[in-house]
N, C-alpha and C positions, 0 to 999 in steps of 0.2 A: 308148860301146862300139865296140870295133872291128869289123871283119865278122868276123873268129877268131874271137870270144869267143861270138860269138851260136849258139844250135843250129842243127844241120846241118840241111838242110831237105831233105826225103822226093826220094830219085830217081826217075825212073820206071821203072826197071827191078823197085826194091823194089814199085812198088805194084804192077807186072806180078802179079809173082810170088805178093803177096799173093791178087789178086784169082783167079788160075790155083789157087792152092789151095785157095779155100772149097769149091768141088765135093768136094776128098777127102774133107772133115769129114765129110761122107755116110756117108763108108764108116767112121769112128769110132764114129757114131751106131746104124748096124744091129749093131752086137757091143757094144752096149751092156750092163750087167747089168739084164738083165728085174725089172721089180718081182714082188714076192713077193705069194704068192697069200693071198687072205685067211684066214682061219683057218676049220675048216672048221663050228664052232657059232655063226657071226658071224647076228646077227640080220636079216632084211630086210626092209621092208614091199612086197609085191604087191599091188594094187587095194585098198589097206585093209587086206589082213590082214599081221600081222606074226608072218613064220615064220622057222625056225631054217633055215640054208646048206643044212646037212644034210640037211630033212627034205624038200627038192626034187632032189636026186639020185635 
């Protein structure tokens, strides 16, 4: 193979730039969609006992 033919190999300017944006993904991560709350007759156990969501409100 020739040198042409082979893949282009990483600049450092590319990995600059990579490495300069992982910090943003941060800010992807907090507007994230919040997990859903559980339902509100979902069963629990507390020290042994197994009571309904509900009936701890």
């Amino acid at each position: 193979m020739s040198p042409q033919q082979t893949s282009p190999k990483v600049k450092r300017r590319t990995v600059l730039q990579v490495l300069l944006s992982i910090p943003a993904l941060a800010l992807f991560r907090e507007h994230a969609v919040p997990a859903a709350e559980p339902p509100a007759d979902e069963f629990v156990e507390i020290n042994g006992w197994i009571l309904k969501r509900s009936d701890l409100a």
